[in-house]
Backbone as JSON, one array per atom type, in Angstrom:
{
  "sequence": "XXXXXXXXXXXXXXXXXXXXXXXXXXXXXXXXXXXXXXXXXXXXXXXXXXXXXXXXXXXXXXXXXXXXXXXXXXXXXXXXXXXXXXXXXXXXXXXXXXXXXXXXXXXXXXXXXXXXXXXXXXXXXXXXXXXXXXXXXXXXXXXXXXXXXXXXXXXXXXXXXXXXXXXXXXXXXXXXXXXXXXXXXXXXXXXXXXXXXXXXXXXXXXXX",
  "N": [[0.84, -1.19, 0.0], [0.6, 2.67, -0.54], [2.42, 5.45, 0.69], [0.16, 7.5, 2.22], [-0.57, 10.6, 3.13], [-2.77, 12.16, 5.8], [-4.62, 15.43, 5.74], [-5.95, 18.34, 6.95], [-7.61, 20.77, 6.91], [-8.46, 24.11, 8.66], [-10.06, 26.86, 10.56], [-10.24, 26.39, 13.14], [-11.26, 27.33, 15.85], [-13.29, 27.82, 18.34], [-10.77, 24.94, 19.01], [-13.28, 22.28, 18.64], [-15.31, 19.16, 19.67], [-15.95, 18.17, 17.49], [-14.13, 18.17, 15.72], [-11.86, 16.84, 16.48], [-13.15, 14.59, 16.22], [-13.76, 14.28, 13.43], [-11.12, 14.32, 12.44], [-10.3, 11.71, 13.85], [-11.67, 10.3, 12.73], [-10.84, 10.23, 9.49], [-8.12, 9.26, 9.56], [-8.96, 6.39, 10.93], [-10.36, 5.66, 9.11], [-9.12, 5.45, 6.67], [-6.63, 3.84, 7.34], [-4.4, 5.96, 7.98], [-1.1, 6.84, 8.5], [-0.31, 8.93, 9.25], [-2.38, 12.31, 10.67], [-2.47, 15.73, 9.63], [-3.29, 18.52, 10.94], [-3.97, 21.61, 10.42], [-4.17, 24.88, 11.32], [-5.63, 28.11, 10.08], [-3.94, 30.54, 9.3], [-4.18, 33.59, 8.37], [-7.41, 34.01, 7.81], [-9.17, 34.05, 4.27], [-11.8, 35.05, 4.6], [-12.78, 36.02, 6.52], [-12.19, 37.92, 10.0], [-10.54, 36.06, 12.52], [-11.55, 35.72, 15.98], [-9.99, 35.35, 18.33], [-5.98, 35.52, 18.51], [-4.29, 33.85, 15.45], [-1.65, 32.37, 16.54], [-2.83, 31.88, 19.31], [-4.65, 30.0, 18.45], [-3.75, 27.84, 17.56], [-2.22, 27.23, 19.44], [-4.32, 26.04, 21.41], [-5.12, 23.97, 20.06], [-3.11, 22.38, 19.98], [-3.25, 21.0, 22.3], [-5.25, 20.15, 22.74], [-4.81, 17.93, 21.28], [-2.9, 16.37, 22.67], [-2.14, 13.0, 23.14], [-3.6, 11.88, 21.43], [-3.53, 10.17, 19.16], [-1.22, 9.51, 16.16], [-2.7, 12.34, 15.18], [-1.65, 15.47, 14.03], [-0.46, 18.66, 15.43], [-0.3, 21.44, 12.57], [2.09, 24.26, 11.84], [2.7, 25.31, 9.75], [1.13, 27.27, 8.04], [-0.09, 29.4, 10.15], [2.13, 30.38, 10.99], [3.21, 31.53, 8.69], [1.47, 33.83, 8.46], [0.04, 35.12, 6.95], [-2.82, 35.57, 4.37], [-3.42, 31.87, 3.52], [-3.31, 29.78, 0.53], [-5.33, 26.94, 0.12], [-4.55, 25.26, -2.79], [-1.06, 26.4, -2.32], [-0.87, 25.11, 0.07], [-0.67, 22.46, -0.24], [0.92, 22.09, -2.42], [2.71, 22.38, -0.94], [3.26, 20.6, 0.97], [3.3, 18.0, -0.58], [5.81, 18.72, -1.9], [7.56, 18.41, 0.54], [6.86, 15.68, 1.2], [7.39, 13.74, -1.34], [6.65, 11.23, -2.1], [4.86, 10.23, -1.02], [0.99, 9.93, -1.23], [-1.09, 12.97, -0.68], [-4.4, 13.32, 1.21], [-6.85, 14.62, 1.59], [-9.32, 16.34, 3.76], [-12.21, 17.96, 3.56], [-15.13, 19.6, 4.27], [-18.56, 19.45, 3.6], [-20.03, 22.05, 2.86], [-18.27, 23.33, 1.96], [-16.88, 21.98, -0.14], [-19.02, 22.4, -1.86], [-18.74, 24.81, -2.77], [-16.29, 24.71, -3.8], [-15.81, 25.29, -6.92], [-14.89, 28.44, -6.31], [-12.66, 28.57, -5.48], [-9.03, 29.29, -5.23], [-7.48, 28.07, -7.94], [-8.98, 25.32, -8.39], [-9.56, 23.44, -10.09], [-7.1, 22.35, -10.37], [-7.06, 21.56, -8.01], [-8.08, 19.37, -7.76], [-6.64, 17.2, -8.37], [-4.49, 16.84, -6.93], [-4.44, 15.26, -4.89], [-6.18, 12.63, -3.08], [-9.46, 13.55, -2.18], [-11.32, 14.1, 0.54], [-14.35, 14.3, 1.53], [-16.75, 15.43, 4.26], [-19.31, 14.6, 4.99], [-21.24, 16.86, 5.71], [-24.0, 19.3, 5.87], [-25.36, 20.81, 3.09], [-23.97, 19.38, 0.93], [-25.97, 17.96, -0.31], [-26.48, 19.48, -1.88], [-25.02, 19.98, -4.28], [-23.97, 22.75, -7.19], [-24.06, 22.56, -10.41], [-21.23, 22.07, -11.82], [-19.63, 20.93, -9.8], [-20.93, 18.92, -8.82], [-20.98, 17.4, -11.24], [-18.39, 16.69, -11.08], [-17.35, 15.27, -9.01], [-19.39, 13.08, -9.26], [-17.81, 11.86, -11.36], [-15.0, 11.16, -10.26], [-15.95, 9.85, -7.91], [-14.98, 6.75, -5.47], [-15.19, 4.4, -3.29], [-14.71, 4.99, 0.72], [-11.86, 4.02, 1.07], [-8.93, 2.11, 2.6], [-8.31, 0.67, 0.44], [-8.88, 2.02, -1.83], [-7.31, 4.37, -2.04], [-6.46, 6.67, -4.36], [-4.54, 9.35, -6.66], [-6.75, 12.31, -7.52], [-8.82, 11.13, -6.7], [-12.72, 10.82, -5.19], [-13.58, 10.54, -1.79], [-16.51, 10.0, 0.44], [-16.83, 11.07, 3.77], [-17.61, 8.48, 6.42], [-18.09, 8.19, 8.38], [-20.9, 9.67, 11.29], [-21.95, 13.07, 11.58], [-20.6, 15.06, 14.38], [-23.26, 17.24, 16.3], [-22.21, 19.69, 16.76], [-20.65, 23.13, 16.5], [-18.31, 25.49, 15.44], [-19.48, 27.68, 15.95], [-21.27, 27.68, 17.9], [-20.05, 26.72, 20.21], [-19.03, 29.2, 21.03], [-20.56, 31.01, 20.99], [-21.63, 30.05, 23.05], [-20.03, 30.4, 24.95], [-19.73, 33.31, 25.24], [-22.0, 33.71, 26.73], [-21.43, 33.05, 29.13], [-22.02, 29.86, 29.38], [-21.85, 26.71, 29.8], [-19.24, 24.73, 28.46], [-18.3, 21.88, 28.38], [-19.13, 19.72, 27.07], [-18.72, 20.03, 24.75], [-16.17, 21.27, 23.87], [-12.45, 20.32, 23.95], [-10.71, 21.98, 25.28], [-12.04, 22.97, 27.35], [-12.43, 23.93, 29.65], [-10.17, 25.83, 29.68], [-10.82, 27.85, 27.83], [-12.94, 28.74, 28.98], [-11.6, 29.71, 31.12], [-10.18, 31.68, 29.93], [-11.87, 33.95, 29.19], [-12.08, 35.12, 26.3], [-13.94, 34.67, 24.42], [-15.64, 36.78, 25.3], [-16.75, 38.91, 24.52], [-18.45, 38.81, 22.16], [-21.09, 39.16, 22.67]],
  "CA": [[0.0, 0.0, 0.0], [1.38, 3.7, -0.88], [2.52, 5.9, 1.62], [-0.55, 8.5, 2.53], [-0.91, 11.43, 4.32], [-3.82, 12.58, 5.98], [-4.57, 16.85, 5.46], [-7.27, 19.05, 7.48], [-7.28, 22.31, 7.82], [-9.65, 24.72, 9.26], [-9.54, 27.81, 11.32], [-10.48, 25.72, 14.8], [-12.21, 28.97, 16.46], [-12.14, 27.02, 18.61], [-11.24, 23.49, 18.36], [-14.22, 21.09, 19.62], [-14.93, 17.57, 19.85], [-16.05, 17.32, 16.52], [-12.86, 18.55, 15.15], [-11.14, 15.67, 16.79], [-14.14, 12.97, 15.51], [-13.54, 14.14, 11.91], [-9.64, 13.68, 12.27], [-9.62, 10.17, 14.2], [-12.42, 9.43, 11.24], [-10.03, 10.46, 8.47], [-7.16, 8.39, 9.95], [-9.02, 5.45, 10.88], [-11.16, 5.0, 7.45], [-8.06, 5.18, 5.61], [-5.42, 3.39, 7.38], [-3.75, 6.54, 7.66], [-0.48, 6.94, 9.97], [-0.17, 10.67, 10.11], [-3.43, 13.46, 9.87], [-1.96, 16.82, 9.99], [-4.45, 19.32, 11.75], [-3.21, 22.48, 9.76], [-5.22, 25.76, 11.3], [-5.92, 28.68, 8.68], [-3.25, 31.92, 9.86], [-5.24, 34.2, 8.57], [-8.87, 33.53, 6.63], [-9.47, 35.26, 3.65], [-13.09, 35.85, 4.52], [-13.34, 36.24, 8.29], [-11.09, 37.64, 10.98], [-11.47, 34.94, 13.68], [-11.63, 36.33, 17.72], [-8.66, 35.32, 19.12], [-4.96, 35.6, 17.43], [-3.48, 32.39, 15.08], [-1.17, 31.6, 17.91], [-3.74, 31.13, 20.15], [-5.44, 29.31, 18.2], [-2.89, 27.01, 16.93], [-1.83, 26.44, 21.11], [-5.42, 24.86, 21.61], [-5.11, 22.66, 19.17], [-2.08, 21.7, 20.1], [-3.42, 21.46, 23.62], [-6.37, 19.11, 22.47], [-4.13, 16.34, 20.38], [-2.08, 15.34, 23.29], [-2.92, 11.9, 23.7], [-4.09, 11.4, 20.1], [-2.51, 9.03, 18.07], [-1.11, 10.02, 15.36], [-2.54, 13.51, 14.73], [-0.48, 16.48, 14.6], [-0.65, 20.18, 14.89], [0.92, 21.57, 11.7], [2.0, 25.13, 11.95], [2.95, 26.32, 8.72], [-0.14, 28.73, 8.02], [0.26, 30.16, 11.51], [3.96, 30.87, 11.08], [3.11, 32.5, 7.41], [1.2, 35.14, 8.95], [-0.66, 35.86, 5.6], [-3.45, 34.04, 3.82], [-2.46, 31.21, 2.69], [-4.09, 28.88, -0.27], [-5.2, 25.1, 0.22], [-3.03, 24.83, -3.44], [-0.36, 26.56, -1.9], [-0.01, 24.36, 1.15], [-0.39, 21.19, -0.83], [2.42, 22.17, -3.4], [4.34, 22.48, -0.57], [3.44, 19.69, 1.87], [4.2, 17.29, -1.67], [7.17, 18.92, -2.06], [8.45, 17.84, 1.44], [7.26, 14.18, 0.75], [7.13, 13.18, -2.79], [6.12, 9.64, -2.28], [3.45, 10.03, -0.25], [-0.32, 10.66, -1.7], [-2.28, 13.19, 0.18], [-5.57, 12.64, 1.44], [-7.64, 16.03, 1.94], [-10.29, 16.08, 3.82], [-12.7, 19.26, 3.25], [-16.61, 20.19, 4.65], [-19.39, 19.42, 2.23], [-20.23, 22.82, 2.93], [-16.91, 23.99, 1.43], [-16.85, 21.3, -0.77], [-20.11, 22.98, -2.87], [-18.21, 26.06, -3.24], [-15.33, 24.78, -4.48], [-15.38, 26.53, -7.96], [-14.46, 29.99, -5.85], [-11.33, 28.46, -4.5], [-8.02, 29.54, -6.48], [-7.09, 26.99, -8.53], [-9.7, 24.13, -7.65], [-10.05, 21.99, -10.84], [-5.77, 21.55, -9.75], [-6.77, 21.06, -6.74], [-8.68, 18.04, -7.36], [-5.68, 16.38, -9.01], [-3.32, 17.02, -6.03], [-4.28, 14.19, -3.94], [-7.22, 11.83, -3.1], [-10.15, 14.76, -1.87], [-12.34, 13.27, 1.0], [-15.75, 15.14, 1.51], [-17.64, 15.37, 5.15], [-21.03, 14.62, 4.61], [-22.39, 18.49, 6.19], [-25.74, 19.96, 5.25], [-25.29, 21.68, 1.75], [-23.87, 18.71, 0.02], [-26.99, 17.08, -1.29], [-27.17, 20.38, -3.15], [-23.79, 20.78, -5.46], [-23.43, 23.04, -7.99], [-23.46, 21.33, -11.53], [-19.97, 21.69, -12.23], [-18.75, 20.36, -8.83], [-21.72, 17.47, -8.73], [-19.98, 16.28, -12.4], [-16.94, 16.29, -10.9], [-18.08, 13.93, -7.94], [-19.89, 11.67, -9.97], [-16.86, 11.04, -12.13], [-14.13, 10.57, -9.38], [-16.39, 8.73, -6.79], [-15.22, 6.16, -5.1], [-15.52, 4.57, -1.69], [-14.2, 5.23, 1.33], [-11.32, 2.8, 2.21], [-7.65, 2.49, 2.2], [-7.58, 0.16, -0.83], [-9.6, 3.43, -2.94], [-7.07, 5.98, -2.04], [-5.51, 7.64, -5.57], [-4.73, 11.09, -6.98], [-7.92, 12.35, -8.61], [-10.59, 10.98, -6.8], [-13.18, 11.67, -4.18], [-14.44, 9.97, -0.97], [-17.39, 10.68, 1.44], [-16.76, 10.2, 4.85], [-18.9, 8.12, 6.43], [-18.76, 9.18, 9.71], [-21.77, 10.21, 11.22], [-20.91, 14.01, 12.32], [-21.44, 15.4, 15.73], [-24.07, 18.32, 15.88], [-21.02, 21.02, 17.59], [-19.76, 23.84, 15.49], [-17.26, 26.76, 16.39], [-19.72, 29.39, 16.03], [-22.04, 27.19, 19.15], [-18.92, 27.17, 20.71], [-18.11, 30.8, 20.63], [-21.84, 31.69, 21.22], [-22.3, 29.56, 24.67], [-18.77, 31.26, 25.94], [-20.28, 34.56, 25.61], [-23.71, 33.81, 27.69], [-21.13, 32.52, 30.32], [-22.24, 28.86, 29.77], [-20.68, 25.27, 30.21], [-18.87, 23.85, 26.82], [-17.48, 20.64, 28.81], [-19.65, 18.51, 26.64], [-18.19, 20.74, 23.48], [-15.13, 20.91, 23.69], [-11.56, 19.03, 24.68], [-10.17, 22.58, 26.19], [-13.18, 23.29, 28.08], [-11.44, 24.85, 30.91], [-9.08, 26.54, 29.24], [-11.78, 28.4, 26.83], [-14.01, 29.38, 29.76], [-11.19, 30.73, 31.89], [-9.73, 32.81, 29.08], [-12.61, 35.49, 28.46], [-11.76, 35.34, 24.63], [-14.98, 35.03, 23.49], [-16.8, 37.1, 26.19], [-16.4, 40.4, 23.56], [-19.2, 38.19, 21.29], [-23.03, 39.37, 23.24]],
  "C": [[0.88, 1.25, 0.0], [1.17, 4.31, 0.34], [0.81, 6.99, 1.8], [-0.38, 9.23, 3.67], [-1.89, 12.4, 4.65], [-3.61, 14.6, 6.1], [-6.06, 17.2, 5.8], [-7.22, 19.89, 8.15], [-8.98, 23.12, 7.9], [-8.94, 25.98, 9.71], [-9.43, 27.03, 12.85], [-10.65, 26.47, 15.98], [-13.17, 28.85, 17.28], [-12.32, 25.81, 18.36], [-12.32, 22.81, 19.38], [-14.1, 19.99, 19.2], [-15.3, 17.32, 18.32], [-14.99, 17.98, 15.39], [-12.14, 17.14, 15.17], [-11.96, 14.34, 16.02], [-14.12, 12.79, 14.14], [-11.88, 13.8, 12.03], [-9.27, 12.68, 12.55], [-10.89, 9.6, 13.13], [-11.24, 9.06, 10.34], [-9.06, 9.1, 8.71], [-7.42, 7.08, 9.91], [-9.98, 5.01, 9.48], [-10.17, 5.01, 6.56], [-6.45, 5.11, 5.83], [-4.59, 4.39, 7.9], [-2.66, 6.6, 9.17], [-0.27, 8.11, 10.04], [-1.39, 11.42, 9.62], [-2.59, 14.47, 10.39], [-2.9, 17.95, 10.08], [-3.81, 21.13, 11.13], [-4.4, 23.9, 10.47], [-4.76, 27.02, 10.38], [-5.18, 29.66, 9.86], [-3.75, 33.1, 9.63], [-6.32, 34.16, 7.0], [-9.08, 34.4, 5.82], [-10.59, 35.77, 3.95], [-13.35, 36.64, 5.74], [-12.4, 36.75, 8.94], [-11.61, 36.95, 12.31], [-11.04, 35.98, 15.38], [-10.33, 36.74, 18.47], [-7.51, 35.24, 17.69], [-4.92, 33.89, 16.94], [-3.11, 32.02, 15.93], [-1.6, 31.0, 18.72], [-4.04, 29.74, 19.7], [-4.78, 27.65, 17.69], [-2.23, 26.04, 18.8], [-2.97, 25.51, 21.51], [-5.46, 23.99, 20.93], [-3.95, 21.96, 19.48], [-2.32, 20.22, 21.35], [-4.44, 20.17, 23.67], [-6.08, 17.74, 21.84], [-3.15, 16.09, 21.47], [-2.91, 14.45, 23.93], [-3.49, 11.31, 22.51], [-3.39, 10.89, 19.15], [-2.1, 9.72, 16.57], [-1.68, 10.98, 14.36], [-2.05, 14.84, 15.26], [-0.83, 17.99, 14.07], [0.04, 20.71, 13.57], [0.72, 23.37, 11.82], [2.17, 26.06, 10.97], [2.21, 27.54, 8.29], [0.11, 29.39, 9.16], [1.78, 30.96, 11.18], [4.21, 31.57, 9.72], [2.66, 33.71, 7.41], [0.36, 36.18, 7.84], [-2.01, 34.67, 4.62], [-2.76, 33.21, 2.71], [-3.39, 30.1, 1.92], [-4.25, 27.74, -0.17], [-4.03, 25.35, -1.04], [-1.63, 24.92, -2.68], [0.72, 25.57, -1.05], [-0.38, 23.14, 1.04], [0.63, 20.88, -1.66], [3.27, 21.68, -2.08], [4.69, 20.85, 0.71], [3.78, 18.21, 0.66], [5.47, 17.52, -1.7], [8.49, 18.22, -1.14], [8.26, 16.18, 1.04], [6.49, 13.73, -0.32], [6.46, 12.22, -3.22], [4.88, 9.55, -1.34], [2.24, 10.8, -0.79], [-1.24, 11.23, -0.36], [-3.57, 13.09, 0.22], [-6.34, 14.07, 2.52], [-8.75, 16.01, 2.56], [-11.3, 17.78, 4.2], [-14.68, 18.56, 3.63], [-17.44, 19.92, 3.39], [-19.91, 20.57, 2.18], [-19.38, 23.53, 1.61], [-16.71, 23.54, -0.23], [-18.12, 21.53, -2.27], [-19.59, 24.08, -3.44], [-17.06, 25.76, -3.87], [-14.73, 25.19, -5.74], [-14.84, 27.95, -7.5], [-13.08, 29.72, -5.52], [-10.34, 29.01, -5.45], [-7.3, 28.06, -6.65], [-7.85, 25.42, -8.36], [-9.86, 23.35, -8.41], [-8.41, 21.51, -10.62], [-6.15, 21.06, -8.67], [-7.12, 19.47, -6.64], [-7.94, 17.06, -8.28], [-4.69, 16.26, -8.05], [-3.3, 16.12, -5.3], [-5.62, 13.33, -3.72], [-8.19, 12.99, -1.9], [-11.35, 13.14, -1.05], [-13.36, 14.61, 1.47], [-16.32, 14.67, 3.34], [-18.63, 15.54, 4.8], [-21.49, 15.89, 5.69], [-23.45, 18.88, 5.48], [-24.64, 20.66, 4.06], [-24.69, 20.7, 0.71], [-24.72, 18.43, -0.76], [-27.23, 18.33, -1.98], [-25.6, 21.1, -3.8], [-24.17, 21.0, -6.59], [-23.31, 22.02, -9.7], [-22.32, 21.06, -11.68], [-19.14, 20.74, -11.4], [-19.6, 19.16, -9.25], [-21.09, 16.76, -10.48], [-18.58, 16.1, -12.39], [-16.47, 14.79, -9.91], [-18.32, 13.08, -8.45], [-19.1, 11.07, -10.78], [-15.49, 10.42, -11.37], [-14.74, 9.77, -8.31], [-15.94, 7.64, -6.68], [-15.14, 5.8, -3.42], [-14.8, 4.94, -0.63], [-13.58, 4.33, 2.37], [-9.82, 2.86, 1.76], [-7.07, 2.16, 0.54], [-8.01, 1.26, -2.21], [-8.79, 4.35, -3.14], [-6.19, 6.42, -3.8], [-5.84, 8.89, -6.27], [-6.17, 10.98, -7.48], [-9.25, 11.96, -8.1], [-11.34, 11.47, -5.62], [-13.93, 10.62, -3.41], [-15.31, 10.94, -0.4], [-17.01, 9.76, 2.3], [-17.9, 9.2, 5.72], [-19.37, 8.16, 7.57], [-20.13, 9.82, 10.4], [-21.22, 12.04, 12.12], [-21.62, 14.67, 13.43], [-22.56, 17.1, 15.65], [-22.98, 19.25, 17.23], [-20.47, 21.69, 16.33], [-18.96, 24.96, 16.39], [-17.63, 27.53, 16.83], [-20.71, 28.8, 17.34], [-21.26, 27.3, 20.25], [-18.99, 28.41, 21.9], [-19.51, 31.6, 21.58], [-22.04, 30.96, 22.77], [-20.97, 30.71, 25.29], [-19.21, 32.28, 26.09], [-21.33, 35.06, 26.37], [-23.12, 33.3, 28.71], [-21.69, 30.99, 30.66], [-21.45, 27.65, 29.43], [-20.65, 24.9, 28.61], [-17.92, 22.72, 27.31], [-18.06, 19.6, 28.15], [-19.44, 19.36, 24.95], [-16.76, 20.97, 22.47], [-13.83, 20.26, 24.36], [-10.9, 19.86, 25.65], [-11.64, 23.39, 27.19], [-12.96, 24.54, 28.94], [-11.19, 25.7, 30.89], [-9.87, 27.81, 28.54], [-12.34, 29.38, 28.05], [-13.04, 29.75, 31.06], [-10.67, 32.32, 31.14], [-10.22, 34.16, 28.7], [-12.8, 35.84, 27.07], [-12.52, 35.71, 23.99], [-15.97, 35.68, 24.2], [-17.34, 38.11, 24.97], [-18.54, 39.76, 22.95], [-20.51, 37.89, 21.93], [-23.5, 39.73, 21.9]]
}
């Protein structure tokens, strides 16, 4: 079997549990021995609450103890937005022989004509999809892109070019539920992995 390496980035604003349930998915539906947890340094659309740094320390903060996934800091330490292409050229570049294994929001995953460079993108490595609300409604161009790379989701499937769905079922927690209980002063110990840490910080009080 070819080397793979698992790829999932986000902002993680902050990270919760279903951050972690999509990355030990990724890993364990496809064999994989490294996911690299990449958070976004800064988003072209949004500015997120707290700084990168921060945000890149909770995550750090939340994978000890997790098997082989790893913070990756390169976006953080770029300090500028930076392009999925971009930081797939370059995470190939470091290892040649290994096929990556992307795993992107079906949310995201509908929009993908806006991205820069996105019909490369979907040659760069084996593209896995989270089943999120807005899939069952792609786009023609993306939905004939799907229907021609589909296949399933397992180690012996993985090659450049094509596209899994995870199959995961995904937890109902997002960043912005998150973000929104911290500011009413209420409990996110059943939300997220820094619980604690979140709701001593103040970070997101700003956000009534």
């Amino acid at each position: 079997m070819q080397q793979a390496l698992g790829i999932y980035g986000g902002t993680f604003n902050p990270v919760h549990f279903g951050h972690l349930a999509l990355a030990r998915a990724l890993r364990d539906t496809f064999a994989l021995s490294e996911v690299r947890l990449i958070p976004t340094g800064v988003p072209p659309h949004r500015t997120p609450d707290v700084s990168a740094t921060q945000r890149l320390e909770w995550l750090k903060l939340s994978l000890i103890g997790e098997k082989n996934l790893i913070a990756d800091e390169r976006e953080v330490k770029k300090g500028k937005v930076s392009f999925t292409f971009d930081t797939l050229t370059e995470l190939q570049q470091e290892q040649p022989h290994s096929l990556l294994v992307w795993l992107i929001g079906g949310d995201s995953f509908a929009h993908l004509p806006s991205w820069y460079r996105w019909q490369e993108l979907l040659e760069m490595g084996h593209l896995v999809v989270a089943n999120r609300p807005g899939f069952d409604k792609l786009p023609a161009d993306i939905a004939g892109e799907f229907a021609k790379r589909y296949v399933e989701a397992s180690p012996q499937a993985l090659a450049r070019g094509k596209i899994s769905v995870l199959p995961t079922p995904l937890m109902p927690v997002s960043s912005t539920t998150v973000r929104e209980k911290l500011a009413r002063g209420e409990d996110v110990s059943n939300l997220s992995p820094i619980a604690a840490i979140l709701q001593q910080s103040s970070l997101y009080s700003k956000n009534t």
